[in-house]
C-alpha positions as CSV (number, residue, x, y, z in Angstrom):
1,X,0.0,0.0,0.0
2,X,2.8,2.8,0.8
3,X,4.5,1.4,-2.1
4,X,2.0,2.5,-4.1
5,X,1.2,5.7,-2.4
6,X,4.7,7.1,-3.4
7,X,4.1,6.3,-7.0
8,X,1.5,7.9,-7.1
9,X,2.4,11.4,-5.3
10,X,6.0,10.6,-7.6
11,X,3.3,10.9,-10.6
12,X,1.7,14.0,-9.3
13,X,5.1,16.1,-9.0
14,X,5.9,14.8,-12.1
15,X,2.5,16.1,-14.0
16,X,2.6,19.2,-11.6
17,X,5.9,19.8,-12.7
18,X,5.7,19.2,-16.4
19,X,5.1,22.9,-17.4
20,X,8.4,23.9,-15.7
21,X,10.2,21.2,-18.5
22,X,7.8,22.3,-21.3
23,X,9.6,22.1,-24.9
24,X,10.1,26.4,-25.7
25,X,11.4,25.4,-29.1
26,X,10.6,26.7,-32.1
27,X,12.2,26.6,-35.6
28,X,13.7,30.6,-35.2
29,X,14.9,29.6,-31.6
30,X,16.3,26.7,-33.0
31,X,18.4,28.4,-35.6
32,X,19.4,31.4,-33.1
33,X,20.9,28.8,-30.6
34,X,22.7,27.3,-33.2
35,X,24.1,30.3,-35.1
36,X,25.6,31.3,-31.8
37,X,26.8,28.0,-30.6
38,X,28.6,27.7,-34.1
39,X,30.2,31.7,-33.7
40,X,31.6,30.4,-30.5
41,X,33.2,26.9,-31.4
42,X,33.8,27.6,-35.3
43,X,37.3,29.3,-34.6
44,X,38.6,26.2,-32.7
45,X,38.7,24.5,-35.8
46,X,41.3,25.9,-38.0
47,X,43.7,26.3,-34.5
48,X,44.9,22.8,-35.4
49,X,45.9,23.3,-38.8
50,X,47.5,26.5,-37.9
51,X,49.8,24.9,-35.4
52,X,50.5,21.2,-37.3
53,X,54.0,22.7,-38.8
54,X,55.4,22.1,-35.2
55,X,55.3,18.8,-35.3
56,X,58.5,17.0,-35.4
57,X,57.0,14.7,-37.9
58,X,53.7,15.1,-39.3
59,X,53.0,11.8,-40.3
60,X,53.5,10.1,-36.5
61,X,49.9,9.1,-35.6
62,X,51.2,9.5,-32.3
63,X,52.8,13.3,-32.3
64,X,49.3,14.4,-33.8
65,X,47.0,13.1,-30.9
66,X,49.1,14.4,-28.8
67,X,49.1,18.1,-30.6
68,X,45.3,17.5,-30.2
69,X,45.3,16.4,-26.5
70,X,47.5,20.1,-25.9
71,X,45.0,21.7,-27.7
72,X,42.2,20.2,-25.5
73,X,44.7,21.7,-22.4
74,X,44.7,24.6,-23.9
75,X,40.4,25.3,-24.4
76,X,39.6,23.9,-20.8
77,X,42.4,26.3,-19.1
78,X,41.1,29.2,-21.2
79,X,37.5,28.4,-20.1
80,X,38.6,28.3,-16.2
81,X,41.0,31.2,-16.7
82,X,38.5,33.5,-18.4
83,X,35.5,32.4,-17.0
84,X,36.3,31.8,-13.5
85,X,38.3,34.7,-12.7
86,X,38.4,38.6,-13.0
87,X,40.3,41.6,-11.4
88,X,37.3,42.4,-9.5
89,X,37.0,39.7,-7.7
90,X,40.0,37.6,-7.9
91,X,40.4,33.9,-7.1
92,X,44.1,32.3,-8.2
93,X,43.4,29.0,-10.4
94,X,46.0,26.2,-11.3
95,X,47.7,27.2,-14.7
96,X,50.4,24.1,-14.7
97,X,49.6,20.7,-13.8
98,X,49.3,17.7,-15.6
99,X,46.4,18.5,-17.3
100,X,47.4,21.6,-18.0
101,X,51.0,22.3,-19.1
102,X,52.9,24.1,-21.6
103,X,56.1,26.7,-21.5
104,X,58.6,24.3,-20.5
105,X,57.0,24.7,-16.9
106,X,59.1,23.3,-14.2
107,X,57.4,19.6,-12.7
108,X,58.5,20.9,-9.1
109,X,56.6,23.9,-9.3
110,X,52.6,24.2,-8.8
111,X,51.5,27.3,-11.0
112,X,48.5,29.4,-10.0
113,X,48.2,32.5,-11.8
114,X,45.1,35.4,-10.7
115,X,44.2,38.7,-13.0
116,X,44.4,42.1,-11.6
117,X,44.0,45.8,-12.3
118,X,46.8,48.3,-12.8
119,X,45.8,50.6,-9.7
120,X,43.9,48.4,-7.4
121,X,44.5,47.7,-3.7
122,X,44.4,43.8,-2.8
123,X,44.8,41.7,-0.2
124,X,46.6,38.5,-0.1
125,X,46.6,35.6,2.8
126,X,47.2,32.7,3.6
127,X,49.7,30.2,5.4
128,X,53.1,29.3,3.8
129,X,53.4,25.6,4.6
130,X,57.0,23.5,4.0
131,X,57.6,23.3,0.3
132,X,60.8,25.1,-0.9
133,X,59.8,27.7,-2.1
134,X,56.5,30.3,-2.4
135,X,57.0,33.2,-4.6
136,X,54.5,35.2,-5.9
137,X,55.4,37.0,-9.2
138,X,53.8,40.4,-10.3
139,X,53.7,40.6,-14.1
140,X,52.9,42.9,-17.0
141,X,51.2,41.9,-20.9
142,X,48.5,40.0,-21.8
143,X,49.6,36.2,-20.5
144,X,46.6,36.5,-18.7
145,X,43.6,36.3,-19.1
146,X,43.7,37.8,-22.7
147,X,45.7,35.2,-24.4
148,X,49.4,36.2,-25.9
149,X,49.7,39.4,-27.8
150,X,53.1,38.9,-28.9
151,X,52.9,34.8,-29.2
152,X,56.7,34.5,-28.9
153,X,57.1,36.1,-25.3
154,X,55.0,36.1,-22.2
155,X,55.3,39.3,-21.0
156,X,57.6,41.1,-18.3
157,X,58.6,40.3,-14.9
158,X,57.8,43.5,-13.0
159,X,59.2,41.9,-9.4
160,X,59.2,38.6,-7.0
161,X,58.0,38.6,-3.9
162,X,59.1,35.5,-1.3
163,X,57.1,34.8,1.3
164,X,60.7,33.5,3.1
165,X,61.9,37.2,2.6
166,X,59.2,39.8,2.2
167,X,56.1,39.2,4.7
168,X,56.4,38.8,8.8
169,X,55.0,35.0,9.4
170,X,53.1,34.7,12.7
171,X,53.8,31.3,14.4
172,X,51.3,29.4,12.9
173,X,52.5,30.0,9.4
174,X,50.4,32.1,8.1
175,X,50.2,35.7,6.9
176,X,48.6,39.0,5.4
177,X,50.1,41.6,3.0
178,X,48.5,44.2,0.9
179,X,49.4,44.9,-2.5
180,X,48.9,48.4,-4.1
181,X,50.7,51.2,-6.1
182,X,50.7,53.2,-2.4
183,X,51.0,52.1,1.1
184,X,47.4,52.5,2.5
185,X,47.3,55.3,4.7
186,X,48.1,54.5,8.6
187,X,48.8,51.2,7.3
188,X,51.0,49.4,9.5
189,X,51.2,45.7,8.1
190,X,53.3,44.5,5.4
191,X,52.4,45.9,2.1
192,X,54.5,45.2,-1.6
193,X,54.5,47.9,-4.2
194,X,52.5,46.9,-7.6
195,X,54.4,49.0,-9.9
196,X,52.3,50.7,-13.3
197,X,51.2,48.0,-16.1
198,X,50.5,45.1,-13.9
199,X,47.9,42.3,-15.6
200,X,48.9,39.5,-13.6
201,X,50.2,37.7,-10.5
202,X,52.1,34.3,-11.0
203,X,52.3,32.1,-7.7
204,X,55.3,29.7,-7.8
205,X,54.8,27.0,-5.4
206,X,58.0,25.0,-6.0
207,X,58.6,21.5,-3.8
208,X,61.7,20.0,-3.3
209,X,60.1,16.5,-1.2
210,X,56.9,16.3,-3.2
211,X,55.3,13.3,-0.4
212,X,56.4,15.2,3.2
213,X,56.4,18.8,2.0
214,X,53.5,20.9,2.2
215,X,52.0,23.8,-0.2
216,X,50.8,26.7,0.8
217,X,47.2,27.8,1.1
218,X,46.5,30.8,-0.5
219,X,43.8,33.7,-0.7
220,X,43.3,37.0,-2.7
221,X,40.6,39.9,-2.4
222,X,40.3,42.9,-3.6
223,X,39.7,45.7,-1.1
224,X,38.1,48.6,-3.4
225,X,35.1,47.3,-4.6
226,X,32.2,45.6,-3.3
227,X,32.6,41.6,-2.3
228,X,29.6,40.4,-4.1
229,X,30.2,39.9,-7.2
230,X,27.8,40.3,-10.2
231,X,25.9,38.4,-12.2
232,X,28.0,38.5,-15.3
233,X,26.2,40.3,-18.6
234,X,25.5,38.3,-21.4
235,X,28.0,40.9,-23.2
236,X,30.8,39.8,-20.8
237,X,29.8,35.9,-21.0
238,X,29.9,36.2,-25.0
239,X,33.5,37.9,-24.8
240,X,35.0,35.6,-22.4
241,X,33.6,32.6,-24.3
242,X,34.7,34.1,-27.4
243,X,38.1,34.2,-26.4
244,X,38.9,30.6,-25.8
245,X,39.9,30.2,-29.4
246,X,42.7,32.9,-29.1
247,X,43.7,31.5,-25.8
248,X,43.8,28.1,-27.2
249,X,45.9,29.1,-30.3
250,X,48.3,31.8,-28.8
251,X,49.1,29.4,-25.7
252,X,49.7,26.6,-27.6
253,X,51.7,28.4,-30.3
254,X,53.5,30.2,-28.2
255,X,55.3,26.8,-26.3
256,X,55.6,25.6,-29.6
257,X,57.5,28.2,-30.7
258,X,59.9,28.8,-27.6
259,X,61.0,24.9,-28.0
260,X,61.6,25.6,-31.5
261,X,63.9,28.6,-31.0
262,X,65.3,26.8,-28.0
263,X,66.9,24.2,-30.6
264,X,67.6,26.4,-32.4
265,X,69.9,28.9,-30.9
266,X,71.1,26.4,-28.3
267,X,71.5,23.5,-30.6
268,X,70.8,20.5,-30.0
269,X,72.3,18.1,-27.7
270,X,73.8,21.2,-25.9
271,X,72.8,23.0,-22.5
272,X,73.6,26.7,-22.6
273,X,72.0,29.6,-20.5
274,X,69.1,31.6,-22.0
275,X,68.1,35.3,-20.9
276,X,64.3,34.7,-19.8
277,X,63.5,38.5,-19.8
278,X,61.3,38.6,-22.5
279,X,59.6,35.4,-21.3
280,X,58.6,36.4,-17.7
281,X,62.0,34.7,-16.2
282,X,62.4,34.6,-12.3
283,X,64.6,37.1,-11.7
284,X,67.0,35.1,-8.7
285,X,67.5,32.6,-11.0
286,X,68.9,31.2,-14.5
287,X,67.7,29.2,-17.1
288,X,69.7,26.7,-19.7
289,X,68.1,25.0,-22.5
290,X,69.1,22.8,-24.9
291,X,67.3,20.8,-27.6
292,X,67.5,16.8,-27.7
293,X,67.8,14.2,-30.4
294,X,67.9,10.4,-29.3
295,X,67.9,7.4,-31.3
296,X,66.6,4.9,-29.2
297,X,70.3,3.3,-28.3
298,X,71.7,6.4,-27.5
299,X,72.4,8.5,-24.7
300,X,72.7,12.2,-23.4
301,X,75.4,12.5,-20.3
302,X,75.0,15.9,-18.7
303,X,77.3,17.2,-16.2
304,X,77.3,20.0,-13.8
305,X,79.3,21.2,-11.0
306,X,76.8,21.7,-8.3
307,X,77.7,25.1,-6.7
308,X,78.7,25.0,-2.9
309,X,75.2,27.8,-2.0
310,X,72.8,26.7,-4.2
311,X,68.8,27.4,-2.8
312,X,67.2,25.8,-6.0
313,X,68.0,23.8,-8.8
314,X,66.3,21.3,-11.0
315,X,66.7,19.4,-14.9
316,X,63.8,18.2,-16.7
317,X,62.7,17.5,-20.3
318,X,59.8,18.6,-22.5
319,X,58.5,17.9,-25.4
320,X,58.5,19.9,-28.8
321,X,55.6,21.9,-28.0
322,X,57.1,22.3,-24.8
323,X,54.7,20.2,-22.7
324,X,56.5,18.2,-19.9
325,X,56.9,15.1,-20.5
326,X,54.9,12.5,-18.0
327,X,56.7,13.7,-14.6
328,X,53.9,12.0,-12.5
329,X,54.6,8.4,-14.0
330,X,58.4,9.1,-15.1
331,X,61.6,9.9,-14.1
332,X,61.5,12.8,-16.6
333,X,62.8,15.4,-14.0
334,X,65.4,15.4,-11.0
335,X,66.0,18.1,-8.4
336,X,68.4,19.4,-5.8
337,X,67.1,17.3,-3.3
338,X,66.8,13.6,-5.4
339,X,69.6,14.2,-7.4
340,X,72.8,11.4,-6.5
341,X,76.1,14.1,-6.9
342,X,79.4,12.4,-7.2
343,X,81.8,12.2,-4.7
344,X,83.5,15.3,-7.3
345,X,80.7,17.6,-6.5
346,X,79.6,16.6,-10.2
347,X,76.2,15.9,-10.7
348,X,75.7,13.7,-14.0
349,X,72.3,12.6,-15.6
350,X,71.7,10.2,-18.4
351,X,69.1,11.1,-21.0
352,X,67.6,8.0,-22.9
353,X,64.8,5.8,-23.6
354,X,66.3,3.1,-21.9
355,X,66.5,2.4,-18.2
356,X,70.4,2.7,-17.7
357,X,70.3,1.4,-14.5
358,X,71.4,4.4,-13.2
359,X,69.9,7.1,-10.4
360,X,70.1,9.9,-12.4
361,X,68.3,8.4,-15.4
362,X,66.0,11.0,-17.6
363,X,63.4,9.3,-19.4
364,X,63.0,10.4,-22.9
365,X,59.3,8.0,-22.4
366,X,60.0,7.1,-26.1
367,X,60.2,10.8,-27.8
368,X,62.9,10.7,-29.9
369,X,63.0,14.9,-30.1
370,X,62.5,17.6,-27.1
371,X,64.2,20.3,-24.9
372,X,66.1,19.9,-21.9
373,X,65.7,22.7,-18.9
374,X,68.0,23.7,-15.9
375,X,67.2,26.3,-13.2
376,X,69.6,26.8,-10.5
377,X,68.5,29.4,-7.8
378,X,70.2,32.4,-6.2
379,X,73.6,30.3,-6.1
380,X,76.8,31.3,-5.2
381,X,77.9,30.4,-8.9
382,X,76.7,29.5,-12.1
383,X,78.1,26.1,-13.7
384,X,79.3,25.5,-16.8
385,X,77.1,22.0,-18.4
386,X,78.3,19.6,-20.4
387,X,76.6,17.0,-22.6
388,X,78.4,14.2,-24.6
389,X,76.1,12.2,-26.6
390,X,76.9,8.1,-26.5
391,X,75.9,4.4,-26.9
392,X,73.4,3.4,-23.9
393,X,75.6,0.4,-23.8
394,X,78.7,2.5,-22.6
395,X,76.9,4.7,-20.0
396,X,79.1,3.2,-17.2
397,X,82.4,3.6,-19.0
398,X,82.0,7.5,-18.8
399,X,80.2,7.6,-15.1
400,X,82.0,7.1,-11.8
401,X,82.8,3.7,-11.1
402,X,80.9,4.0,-7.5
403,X,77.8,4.9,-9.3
404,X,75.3,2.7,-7.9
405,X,73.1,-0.1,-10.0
406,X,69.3,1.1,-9.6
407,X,67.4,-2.8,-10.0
408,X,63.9,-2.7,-12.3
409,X,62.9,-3.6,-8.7
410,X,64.2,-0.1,-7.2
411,X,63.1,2.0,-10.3
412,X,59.6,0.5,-10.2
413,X,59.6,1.7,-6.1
414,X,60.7,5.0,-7.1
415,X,58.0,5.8,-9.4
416,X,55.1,4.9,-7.4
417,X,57.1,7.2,-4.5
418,X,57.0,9.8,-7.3
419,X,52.9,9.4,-8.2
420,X,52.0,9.6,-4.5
421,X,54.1,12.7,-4.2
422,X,52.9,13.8,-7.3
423,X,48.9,13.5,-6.3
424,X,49.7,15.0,-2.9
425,X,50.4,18.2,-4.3
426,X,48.2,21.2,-4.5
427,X,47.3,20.8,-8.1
428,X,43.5,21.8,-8.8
């Protein structure tokens, strides 16, 4: 009997409800929705063609879905980055991670990047946690949230801010500090100058111990304008919307490009240093690059002499569209604090698509072509690098003879130590 009850008040809110879900269609409504639909998604077609010529080699099935998958990357951070987000009312959102990636960005780091005015006061809090580093960049140009106007740089670097260095942190970790072209009046607390042409802020969350060290929680408002925020205007949802395509195609083009000059001025199997001015560099540390090219028996050695004061350093590789190759499931990066250095002070990595049984293996994960990035941070010196291109077979004959055998055992260990890090992260 109550079974039957509740079917039969079910079909009464159903009936009663039925007017609410009533088909509004007609043939001109039908044709409106569609002709706009169309004006919004039509540009993402011819992105593809457009960025096809840097592909290492057209005709690889594989480098194609790929191209596609960054282009994917590249629509879903535009939607989140222009639709989520405004100088107004602020909120930081992830703009590297696995799913999103591009620029040669470093695998240590977590990237969050926030919009803001030229002339605004806002407030930033939070709680700095353990990882290495927090450091919150204050950029000018278009990087965000209007896509690349210059696709082959990414703007300028108008000053870093460390949470180590330039707030107070009470004893609980966390802090407060107010960011404006003037101090405000009778303000007391600790405030950072945003200097004339600002667009952007870049957070840099870098880790060194990705499973025991913890990110930072972060928050930003804006203190002169109202909290609540608007219901946005269909004007403003149509001209967000509308520029996902130019996101899509400047971002994508834009990494593409910067791997492309990369082997080209550097050359490749070389490592030489790079001024990152024009690409929105940190500006306590220096960048080399160099290109790759790996058959799959061969080799890259790369040696550095690991500077006595050293607060940062890292190597990793990319891809040709400068995508980071699968950091979360390979050994395609190694830092200052997982790095084995040689009882010379040398540290020396092996790039290859074969497991060299070494510790400082690079995995190449099968691409025969890519770059190759090293930062070292405010160090006492910068080292010279070195790369000698060999056999995989006679990797030992050129490293120490104390360098340790890592088993398929140990490497297989390593890696799932790496994707627990790797998820415990701050990513989304």
């Amino acid at each position: 009997m109550k079974k039957i009850k509740r079917i039969s008040i079910c079909a009464a809110l159903a009936i009663f409800c039925l007017p609410a879900f009533a088909d509004n269609r007609t043939p001109e409504t039908n044709a409106l929705v569609s002709a706009e639909w169309h004006s919004l998604v039509d540009p993402l077609g011819p992105i593809a063609e457009k960025v096809a010529g840097y592909l290492s080699d057209p005709n690889d099935p594989q480098l194609r879905r790929e191209m596609y998958r960054a282009l994917f990357s590249g629509i879903s951070l535009g939607y989140l980055g222009l639709t989520n987000s405004d100088p107004k009312h602020p909120d930081f959102f992830p703009y590297t991670t696995q799913a999103y990636n591009a620029f040669s960005n470093n695998p240590d780091d977590d990237y969050y990047v926030v919009p803001i005015e030229d002339g605004a006061v806002y407030k930033i809090t939070g709680f700095r946690g353990t990882v290495k580093k927090v450091d919150f960049q204050i950029g000018a140009g278009m990087l965000i949230p209007r896509g690349i106007v210059d696709e082959y740089y990414l703007g300028k670097n108008l000053g870093n801010y460390d949470l180590n260095d330039d707030v107070h942190l009470r004893k609980d970790g966390s802090f407060e500090v107010i960011l404006s072209a003037e101090r405000p009046a009778g303000y007391k607390g600790d405030w950072w100058l945003m200097k004339p042409g600002v667009s952007n802020i870049l957070v840099r969350q870098i880790s060194y111990d990705w499973v025991h060290e913890v990110d930072a929680r972060l928050a930003i408002e804006r203190l002169d304008t109202p909290a609540v925020k608007p219901r946005p205007s269909a004007e403003q949802l149509e001209a967000n919307l509308r520029q996902i395509a130019g996101w899509t195609e400047t971002t994508v083009k834009a990494s593409a490009q910067f791997i492309k000059s990369i082997r080209s001025e550097m050359g490749i199997n070389k490592i030489a240093y790079k001024n990152m001015a024009a690409y929105a560099g940190h500006l306590t540390q220096r960048y080399a690059y160099g290109g790759f090219d790996l058959k799959p028996d061969e080799a890259l050695v790369v040696e550095a002499k690991v500077p006595k004061q050293c607060r940062y350093w890292s190597i990793h590789l990319v891809d040709d569209f400068g995508y980071m190759i699968d950091w979360m499931n390979r050994q395609t990066n190694i830092n200052g604090f997982n790095a084995k250095i040689d009882k010379d002070g040398v540290f020396r990595a092996v790039i290859s698509a074969q497991d060299p049984g070494v510790p400082n293996w690079l995995d190449t994960a099968g691409y025969k072509t890519g770059a190759i990035q090293v930062r070292w941070e405010k160090c006492n010196e910068w080292p010279d690098h070195k790369a000698s291109l060999i056999k995989v077979a006679d990797v030992r004959n050129v490293l120490p003879r104390e360098t340790p055998t890592v088993t398929a055992e140990a490497r297989d260990a390593s890696i799932r130590m790496r994707r627990r890090g790797a998820q415990m992260r701050k990513r989304w």
